[in-house]
GULUMZA-13798 format. One record per residue (C-alpha): residue number from 1; x, y, z. Coordinates in steps of 0.5 Angstrom, whole numbers, always signed. Layout:
<sites>
 num    px    py    pz
 NUM     X     Y     Z
...
</sites>
This chain:
<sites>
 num    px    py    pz
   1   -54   +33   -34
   2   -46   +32   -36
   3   -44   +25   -37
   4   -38   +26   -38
   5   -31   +25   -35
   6   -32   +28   -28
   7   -25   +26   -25
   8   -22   +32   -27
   9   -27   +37   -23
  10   -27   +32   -17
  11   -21   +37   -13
  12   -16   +35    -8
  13   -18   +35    +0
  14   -12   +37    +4
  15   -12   +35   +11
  16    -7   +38   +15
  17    -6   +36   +23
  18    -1   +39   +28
  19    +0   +37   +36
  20    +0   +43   +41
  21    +2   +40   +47
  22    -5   +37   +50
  23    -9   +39   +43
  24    -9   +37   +36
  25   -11   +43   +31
  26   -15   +40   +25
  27   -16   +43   +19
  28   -19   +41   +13
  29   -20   +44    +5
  30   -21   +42    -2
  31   -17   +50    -3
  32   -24   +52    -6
  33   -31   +51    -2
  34   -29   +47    +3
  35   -25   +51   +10
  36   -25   +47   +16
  37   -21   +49   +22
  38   -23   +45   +30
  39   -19   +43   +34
  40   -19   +36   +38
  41   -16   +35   +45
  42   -12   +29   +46
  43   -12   +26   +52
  44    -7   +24   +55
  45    -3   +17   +53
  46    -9   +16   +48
  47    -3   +16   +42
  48    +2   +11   +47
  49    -4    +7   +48
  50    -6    +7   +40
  51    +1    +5   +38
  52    +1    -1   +43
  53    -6    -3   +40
  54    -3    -4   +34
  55    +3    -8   +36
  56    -2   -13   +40
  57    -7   -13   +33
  58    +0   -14   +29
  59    +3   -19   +34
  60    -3   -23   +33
  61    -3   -30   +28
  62   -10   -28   +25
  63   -13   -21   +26
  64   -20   -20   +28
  65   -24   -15   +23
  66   -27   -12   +29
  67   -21   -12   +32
  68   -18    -8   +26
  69   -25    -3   +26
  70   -25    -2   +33
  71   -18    +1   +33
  72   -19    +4   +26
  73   -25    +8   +30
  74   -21   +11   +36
  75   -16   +14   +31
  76   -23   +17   +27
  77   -26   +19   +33
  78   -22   +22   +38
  79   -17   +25   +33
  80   -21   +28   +29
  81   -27   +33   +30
  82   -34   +31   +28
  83   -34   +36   +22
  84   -27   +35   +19
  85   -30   +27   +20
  86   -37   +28   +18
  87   -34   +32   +12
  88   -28   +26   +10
  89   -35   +21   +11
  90   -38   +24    +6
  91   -34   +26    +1
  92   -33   +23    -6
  93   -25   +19    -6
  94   -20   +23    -9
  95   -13   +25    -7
  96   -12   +26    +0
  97    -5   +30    +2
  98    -4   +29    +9
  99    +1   +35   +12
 100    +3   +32   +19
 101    +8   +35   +25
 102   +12   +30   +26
 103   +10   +29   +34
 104    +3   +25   +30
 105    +7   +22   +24
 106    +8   +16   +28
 107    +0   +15   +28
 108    -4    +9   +23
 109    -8   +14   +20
 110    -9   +11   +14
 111   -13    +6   +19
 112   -17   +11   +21
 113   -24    +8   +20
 114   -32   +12   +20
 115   -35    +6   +21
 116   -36    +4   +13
 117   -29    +5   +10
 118   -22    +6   +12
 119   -19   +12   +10
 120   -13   +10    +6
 121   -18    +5    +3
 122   -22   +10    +1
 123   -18   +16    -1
 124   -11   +17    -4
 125    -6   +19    +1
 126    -1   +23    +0
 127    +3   +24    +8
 128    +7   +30    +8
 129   +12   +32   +15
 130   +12   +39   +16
 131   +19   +41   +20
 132   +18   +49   +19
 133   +23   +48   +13
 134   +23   +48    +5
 135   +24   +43    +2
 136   +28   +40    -4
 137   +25   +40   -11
 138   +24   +34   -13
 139   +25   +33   -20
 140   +20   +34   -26
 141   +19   +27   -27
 142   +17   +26   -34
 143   +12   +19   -36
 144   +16   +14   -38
 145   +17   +11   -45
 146   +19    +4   -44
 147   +20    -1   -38
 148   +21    +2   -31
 149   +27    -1   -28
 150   +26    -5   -21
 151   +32    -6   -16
 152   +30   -11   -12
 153   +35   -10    -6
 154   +36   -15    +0
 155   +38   -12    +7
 156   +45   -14   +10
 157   +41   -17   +15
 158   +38   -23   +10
 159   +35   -29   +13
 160   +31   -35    +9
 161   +24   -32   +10
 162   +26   -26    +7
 163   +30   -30    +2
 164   +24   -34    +0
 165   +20   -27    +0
 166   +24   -23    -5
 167   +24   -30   -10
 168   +16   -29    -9
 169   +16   -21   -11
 170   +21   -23   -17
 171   +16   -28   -19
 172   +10   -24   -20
 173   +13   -17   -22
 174   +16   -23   -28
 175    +9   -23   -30
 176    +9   -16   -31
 177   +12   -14   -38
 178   +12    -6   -36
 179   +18    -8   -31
 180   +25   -10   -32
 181   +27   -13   -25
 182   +35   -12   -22
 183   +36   -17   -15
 184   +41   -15   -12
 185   +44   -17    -5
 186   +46   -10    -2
 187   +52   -14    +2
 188   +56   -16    -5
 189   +56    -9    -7
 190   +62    -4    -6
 191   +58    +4    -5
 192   +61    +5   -11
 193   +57    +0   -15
 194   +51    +0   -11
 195   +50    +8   -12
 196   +51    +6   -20
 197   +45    +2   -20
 198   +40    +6   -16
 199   +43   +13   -21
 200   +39    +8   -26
 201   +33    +5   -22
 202   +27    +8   -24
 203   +25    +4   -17
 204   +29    +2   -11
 205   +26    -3    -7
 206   +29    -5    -1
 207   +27   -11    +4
 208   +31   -10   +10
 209   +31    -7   +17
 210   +28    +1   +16
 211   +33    +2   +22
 212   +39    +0   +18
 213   +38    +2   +11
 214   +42    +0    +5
 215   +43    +7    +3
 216   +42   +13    +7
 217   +36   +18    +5
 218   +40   +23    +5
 219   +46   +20    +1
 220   +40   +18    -4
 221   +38   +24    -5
 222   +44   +27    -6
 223   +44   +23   -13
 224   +44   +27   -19
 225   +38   +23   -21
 226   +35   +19   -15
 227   +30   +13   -16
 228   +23   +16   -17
 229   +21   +11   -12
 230   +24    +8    -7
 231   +20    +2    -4
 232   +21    -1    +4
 233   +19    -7    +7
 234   +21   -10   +14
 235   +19   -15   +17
 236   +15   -12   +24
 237   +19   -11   +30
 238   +18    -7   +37
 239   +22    -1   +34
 240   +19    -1   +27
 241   +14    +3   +27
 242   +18    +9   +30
 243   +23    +8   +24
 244   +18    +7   +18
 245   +15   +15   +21
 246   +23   +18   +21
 247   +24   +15   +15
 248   +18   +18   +12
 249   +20   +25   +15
 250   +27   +24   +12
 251   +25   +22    +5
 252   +20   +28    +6
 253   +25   +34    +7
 254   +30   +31    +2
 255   +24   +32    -3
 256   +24   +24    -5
 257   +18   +20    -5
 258   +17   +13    -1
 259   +13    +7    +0
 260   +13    +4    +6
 261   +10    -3    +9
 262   +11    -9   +14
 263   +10   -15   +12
 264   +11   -22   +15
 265   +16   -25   +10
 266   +14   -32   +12
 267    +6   -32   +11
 268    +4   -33    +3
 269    +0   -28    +1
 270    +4   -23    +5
 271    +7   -22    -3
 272    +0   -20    -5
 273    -1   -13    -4
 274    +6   -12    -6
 275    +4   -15   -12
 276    -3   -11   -13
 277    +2    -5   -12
 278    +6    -6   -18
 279    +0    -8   -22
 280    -4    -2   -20
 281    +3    +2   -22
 282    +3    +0   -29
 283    -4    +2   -31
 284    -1    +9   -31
 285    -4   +12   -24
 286    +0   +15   -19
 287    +4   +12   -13
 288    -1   +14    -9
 289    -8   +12   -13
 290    -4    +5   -13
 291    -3    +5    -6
 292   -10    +6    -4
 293   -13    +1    -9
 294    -8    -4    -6
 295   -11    -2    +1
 296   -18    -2    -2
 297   -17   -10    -4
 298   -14   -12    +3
 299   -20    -8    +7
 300   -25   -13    +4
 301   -22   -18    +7
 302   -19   -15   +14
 303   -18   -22   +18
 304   -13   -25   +14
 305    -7   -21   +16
 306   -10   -15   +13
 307    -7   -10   +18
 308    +0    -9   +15
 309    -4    -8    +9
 310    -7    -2   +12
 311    -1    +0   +15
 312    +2    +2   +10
 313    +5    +9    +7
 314    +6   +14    +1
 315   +10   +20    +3
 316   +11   +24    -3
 317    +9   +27    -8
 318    +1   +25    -9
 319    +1   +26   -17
 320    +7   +22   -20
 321    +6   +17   -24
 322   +11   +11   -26
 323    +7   +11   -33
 324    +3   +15   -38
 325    -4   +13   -38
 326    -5    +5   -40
 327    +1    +6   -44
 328    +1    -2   -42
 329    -4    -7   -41
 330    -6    -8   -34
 331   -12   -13   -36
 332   -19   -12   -31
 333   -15    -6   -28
 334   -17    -3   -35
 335   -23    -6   -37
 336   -28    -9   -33
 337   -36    -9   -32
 338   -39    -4   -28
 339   -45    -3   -26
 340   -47    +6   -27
 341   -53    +9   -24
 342   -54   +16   -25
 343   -60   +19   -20
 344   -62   +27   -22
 345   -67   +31   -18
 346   -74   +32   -21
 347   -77   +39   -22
 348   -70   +43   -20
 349   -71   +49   -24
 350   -79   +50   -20
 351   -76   +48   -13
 352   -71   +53   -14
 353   -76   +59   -16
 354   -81   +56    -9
 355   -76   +55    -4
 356   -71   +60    -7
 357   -64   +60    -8
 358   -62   +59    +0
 359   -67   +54    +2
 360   -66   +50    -5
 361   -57   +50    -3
 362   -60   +47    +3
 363   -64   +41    +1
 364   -59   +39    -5
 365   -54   +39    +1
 366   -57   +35    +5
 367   -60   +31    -1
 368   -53   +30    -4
 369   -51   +27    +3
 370   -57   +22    +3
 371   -55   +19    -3
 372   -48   +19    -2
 373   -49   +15    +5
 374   -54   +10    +2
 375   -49    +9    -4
 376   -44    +8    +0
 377   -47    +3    +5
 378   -49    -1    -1
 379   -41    -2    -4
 380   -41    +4    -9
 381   -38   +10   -10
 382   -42   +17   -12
 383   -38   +23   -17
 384   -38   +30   -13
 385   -44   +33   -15
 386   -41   +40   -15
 387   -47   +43   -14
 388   -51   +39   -20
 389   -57   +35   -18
 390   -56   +29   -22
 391   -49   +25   -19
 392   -48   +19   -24
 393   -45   +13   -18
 394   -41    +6   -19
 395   -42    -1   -17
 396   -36    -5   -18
 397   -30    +0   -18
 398   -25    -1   -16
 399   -26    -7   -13
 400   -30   -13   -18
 401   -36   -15   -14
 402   -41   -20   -18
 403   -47   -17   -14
 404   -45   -10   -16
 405   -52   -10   -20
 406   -56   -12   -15
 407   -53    -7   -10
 408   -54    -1   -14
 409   -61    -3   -14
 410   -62    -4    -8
 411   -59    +3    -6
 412   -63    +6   -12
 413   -70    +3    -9
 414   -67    +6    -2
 415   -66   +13    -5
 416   -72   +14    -9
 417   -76   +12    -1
 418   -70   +17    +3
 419   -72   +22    -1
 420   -79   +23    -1
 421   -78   +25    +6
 422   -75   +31    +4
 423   -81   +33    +0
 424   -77   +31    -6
 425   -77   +25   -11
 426   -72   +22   -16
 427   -71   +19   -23
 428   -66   +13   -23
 429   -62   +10   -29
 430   -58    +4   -28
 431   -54    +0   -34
 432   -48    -6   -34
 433   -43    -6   -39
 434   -36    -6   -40
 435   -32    +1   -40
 436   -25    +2   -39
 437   -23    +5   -32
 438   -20   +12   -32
 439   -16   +16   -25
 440   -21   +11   -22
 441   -27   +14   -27
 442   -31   +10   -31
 443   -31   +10   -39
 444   -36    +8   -44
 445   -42    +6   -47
 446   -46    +4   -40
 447   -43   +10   -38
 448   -48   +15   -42
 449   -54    +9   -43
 450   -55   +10   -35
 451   -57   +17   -36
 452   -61   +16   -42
 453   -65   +11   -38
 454   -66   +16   -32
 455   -68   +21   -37
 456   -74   +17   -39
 457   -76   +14   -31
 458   -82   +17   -29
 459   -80   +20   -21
 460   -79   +16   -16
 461   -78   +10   -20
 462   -72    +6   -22
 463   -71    +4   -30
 464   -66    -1   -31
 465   -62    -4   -39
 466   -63   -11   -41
 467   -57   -13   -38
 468   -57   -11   -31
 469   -64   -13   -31
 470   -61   -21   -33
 471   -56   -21   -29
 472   -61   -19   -22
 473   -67   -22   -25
 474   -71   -28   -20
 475   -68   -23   -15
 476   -72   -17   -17
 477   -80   -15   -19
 478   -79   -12   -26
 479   -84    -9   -31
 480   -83    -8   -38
 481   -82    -1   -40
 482   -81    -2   -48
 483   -78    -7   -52
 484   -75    -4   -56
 485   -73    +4   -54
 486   -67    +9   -59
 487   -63   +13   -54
 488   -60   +20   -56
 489   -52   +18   -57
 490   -53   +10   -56
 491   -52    +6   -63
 492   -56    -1   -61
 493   -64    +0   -59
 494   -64    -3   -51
 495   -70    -5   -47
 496   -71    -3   -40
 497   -75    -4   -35
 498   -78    -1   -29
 499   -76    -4   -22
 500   -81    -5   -17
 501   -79    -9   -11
 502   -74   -14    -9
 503   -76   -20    -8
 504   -73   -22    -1
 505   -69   -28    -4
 506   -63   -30    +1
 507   -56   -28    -3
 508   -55   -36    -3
 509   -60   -36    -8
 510   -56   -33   -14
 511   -56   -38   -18
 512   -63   -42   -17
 513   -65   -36   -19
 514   -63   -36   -24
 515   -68   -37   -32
 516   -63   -41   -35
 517   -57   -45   -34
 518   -51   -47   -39
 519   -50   -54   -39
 520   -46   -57   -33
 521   -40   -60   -37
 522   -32   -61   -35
 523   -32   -61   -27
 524   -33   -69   -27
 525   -26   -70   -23
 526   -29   -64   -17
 527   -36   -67   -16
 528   -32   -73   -16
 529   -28   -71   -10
 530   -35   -68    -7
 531   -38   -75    -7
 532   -31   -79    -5
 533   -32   -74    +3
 534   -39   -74    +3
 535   -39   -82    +3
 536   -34   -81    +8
 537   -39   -77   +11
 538   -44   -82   +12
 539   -39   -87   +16
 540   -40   -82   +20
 541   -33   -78   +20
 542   -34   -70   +19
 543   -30   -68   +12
 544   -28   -61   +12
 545   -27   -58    +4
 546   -24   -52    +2
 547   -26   -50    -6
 548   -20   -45    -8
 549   -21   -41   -15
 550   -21   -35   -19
 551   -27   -30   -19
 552   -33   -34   -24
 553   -30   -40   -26
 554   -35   -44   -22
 555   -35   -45   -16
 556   -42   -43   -15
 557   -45   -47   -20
 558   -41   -53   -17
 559   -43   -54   -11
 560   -50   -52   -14
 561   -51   -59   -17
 562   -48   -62   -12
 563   -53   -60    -7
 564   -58   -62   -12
 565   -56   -68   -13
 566   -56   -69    -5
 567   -63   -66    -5
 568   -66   -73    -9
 569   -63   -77    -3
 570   -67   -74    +1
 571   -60   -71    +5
 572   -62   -63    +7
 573   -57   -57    +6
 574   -55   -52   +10
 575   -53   -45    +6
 576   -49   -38    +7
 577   -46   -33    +4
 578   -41   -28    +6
 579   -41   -21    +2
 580   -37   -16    +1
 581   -40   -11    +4
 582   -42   -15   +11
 583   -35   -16   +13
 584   -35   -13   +20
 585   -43   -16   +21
 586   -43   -20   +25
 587   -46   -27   +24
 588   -49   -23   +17
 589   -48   -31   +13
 590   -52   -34   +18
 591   -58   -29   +19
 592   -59   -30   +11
 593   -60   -38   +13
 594   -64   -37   +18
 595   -69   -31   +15
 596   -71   -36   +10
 597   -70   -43   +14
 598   -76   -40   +19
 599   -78   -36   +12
 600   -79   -29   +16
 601   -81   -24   +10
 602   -79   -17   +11
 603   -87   -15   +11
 604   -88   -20   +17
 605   -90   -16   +23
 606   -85   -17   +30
 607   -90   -22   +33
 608   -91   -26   +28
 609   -83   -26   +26
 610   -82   -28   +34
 611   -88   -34   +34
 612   -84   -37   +28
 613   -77   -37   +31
 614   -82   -40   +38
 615   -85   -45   +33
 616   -77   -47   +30
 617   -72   -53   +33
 618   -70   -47   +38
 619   -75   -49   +42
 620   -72   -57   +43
 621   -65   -55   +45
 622   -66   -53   +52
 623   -63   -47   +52
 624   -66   -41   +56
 625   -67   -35   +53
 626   -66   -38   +46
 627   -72   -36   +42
 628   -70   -28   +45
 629   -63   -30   +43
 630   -64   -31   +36
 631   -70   -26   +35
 632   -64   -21   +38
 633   -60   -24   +32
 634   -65   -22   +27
 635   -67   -16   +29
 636   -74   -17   +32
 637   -76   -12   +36
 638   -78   -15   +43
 639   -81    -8   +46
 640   -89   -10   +48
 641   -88   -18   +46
 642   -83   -20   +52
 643   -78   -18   +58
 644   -71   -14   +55
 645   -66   -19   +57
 646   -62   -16   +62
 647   -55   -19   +59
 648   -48   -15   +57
 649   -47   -16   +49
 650   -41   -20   +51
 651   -45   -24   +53
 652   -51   -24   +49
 653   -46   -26   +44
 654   -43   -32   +47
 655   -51   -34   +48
 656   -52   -33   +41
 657   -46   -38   +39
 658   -49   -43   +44
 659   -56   -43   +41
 660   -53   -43   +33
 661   -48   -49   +35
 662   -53   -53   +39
 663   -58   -53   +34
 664   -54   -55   +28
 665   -51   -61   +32
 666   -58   -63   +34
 667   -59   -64   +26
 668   -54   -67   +25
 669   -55   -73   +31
 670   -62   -73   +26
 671   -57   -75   +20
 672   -52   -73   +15
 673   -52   -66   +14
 674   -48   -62    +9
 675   -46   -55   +11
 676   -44   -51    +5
 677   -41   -42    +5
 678   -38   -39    +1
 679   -34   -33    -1
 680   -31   -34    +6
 681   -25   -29    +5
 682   -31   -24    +7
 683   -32   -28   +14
 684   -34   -23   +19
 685   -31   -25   +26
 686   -38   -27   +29
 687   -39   -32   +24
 688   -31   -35   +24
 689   -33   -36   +31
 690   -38   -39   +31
 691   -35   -44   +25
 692   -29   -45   +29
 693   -34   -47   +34
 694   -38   -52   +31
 695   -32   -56   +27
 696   -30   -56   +34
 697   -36   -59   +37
 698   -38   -64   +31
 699   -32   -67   +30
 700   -34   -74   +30
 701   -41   -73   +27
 702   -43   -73   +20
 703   -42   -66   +19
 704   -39   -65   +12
 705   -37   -56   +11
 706   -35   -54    +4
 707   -32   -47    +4
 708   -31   -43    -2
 709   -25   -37    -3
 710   -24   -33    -9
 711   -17   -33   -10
 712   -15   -27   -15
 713    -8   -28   -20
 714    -3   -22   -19
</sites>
């Protein structure tokens, strides 16, 4: 197959939707292969209604993840047809142009969300209002060749909060050297003044009331060389999102391209995705493509003020792009480790000449579209096969993820077992390597060495590298395919190896998997201050611990020494891990801890999983329905080995929280119990909950709980 950059051959989607008084016409096309046209009807107040949840999610302090899904899903489901959305679940990430009346211009849909991924996540999103009328030529913008010029204007309507914000924006576009920023107070500037700094503005950023702009959209589009961006924030008030949607259909009949997005100027890390946004724009991809990466980052932690992240727009033109490609360094934007899996079907030639050209189109569509579900639920993204019947996948792109390795062969070990339902095997090749990221692709060496792995695999089996096969080893069963092997187009000789199972391991025991460890040096002063609570623990005093910092600077390896050193006192630990992946699963952490508490093994067969949950500590906490409560949680099916219980899942899960709460406390009254979970910026809602509940609860008994959360430097 082709291992080449594929980005180019991946084309646009154009969705485009229009109100007809009790209906929405929808269609969907890449203005090549893909021709959808459905209409949907809308029911009545069902916008109204959506407008007013997202004012009630937004007026909330902390937002729920499910929450934010459940809204996300209504959007999904009940405004577009099943095929536009089952074709938009399926497909690749790409650019999106949206081209929307202006009576649904006003709707998140941005937020929409198919159950894996919100669609201004996952796609470049470009909006585009449609009045009937021609719009003004932009410009022919070309790259620019030296730093892009950023007005930072403040509004007239200016308070200490928003203040505080713009000094935090000028702080992190500081450390951006593609950007040279001008901070402005709009209210000190005559009109003569203030249209000589925009006509030398590459981008306009306004912070202010979208409602009373500093310069009106018309005015600025009459400049002879208007702003290539124009950026606005305001904080959210009841009018806002009516103002954001005529400022987007303004900007999009004047030919100008906005950025929109509400913001909470008191909250911290409001200035983060803002932060993301520019970053992104230096790399030299599109405003759109920018946008999307920084909605990307804020969906895999939902329940800290992400929505406003998720809200926000792009209007205009989908391929402008401040500067040339990597024309400055933009750090792991550029070049990153990323896990490649390249997947082919075995036989195609001799399928098409059994089943015929038809029936073959057939089975490699849906077999393109198993693949791509299975990828996607385990955190990667597929090229667009293009009718080929060998697709290359990414793990750790856009988003960084540590476990990317173990997730791409997860999916790989799925796939080869999903597709010998259909009659068809597949070989699979998996490398890690540093590449450079190009328009979203993957470039490098570990690019071409995944397919040549798979070019040697057997079928229906899964070849991994040396380095993919360090990273997951202890996690995975594997078995030596050579030592040493010389691959077309690969300088160095590798070694591979053939996966063979998952050896079922929680996702805690990473590290504890792990052969070999480096010396654990220079982190005396923190493990200090762990064994200063944990004495105060012991006095009976419950100690709450956040561990902040970086991606791998340790945090993990930390906390693993401290628990083994907590383990030759005799003291029990108790361990999860959040993920990712598993941000709207709820309890997900918890199941990991009591799957291996109880020590339930995948091969287990229902009623020896429900014996053992009958056997543990559950029976000893007075609970009725606890043993059912806890099988329900880890999915053990009930049919033939007990009465279904007859509750409603509201309630079945306040039982839950009360059995997982009672029975870490009745631990604690045996002794000194330390509760360690960690990456808890992907804490689902369930597990929040229960954890508010129990901090709560064991307030004044000798509970000490150790968080860990990634923070990420702009």
């Amino acid at each position: 197959m082709d291992t080449r950059n594929s980005d180019a051959r991946v084309r646009p989607l154009h969705l485009t939707v229009m109100r007809n008084l009790a209906s929405l016409t929808v269609s969907l096309s890449d203005l090549r292969s893909i021709a959808i046209v459905e209409s949907v009807t809308l029911h009545a107040d069902l916008l109204e209604e959506l407008a007013r949840s997202i004012v009630r999610l937004c007026e909330l302090p902390i937002h729920r993840g499910s929450q934010v899904a459940d809204v996300g899903g209504i959007i999904f489901s009940k405004l577009l047809p099943a095929r536009v959305g089952a074709t938009l679940s399926d497909s690749v990430p790409r650019e999106l142009h949206l081209q929307l009346s202006e009576s649904v211009a006003g709707v998140a849909w941005e937020l929409a969300y198919d159950g894996n991924s919100f669609l201004g996540a996952k796609f470049s999103v470009s909006r585009h209002i449609v009045s009937g009328e021609e719009v003004a030529p932009s410009p022919a913008w070309i790259p620019l060749e030296g730093v892009c010029r950023v007005s930072l204007l403040s509004g007239e309507l200016r308070s200490a909060q928003t203040d505080a914000y713009q000094h935090r924006i000028l702080a992190a576009l500081g450390k951006l050297s593609a950007f040279s920023v001008t901070h402005v107070n709009v209210a000190e500037l005559g009109r003569d003044d203030l249209h000589d700094l925009l006509d030398t503005s590459d981008i306009a950023h306004y912070v202010g009331s979208l409602g009373r702009p500093c310069v009106p959209i018309t005015e600025m589009a009459a400049h002879p060389h208007p702003p290539r961006l124009l950026v606005c924030e305001q904080a959210r008030d009841p009018d806002s999102a009516e103002a954001a949607a005529q400022l987007c259909a303004k900007a999009s009949q004047a030919g100008l391209n906005v950025f929109i997005r509400e913001v909470r100027p008191s909250h911290a890390s409001s200035v983060d995705f803002i932060a993301d946004f520019y970053r992104h724009v230096a790399s030299g991809i599109t405003f759109a493509k920018a946008a999307q990466l920084a909605r990307a980052r804020s969906a895999t932690r939902p329940d800290v003020y992400g929505i406003e992240d998720l809200l926000a727009r792009y209007c205009g033109d989908g391929t402008l792009a401040a500067f040339a490609r990597n024309q400055f360094n933009a750090g792991d934007d550029n070049l990153r480790q990323v896990t490649i899996m390249s997947h082919d079907l075995v036989s195609s030639t001799q399928l098409i000449a059994q089943l015929g050209a038809e029936e073959y189109s057939e089975l490699l569509g849906r077999y393109h579209r198993l693949c791509a579900r299975i990828v996607r639920r385990h955190g990667g993204i597929s090229d667009d096969p293009q009718g080929d019947d060998g697709i290359m996948c990414y793990f750790g792109v856009p988003l960084a993820d540590e476990d990317a390795s173990a997730q791409s062969m997860r999916a790989a070990l799925e796939i080869v077992d999903a597709v010998a339902e259909l009659g068809v095997s597949v070989r699979v090749g998996i490398s890690t390597g540093r590449v450079v990221i190009r328009s979203g692709q993957p470039v490098g060496v570990a690019v071409h060495l995944a397919a040549r792995l798979q070019s040697i695999a057997e079928p229906g089996t899964v070849v991994v590298g040396d380095a993919t096969q360090r990273l997951t080893q202890g996690r995975f069963e594997f078995e030596p395919v050579a030592s040493v092997l010389h691959l077309k187009g690969i300088d160095e000789p590798v070694a591979a190896f053939r996966v063979t199972k998952e050896l079922g391991l929680s996702n805690s025991d990473r590290l504890d998997s792990a052969l070999r460890l480096t010396p654990f040096i220079g982190r005396d002063r923190e493990f200090a201050v762990l064994e200063e609570h944990w004495r105060t623990t012991c006095r009976g005093a419950a100690q709450a611990v956040v561990v902040t910092g970086d991606a791998g600077i340790g945090k993990s390896r930390l906390l693993r020494e401290f628990r083994s050193s907590l383990s030759t006192r005799g003291t029990p630990t108790i361990e999860c891990r959040c993920s990712p992946h598993h941000t709207s699963s709820a309890f997900y952490p918890v199941i990991g801890w009591l799957n291996r508490l109880l020590e339930i093994q995948d091969q287990d067969a229902p009623e020896v999983r429900l014996s053992k949950i009958e056997r543990s500590a559950v029976s000893t906490l007075g609970i009725d329905d606890a043993a059912t409560a806890v099988a329900a949680l880890l999915s053990v099916p009930l049919e033939g080995l007990r009465p279904p219980p007859k509750r409603s899942a509201e309630k079945q899960r306040q039982l839950t929280l009360d059995v997982l709460v009672r029975w870490i406390v009745k631990t604690v009254q045996a002794g000194p119990l330390c509760l360690i979970i960690e990456d808890v910026q992907w804490l689902d809602p369930s597990s929040r909950e229960f954890l508010d509940r129990l901090i709560a609860r064991a307030s004044a008994m000798p509970l000490m709980t150790i968080l860990t959360l990634r923070t990420e430097t702009p």
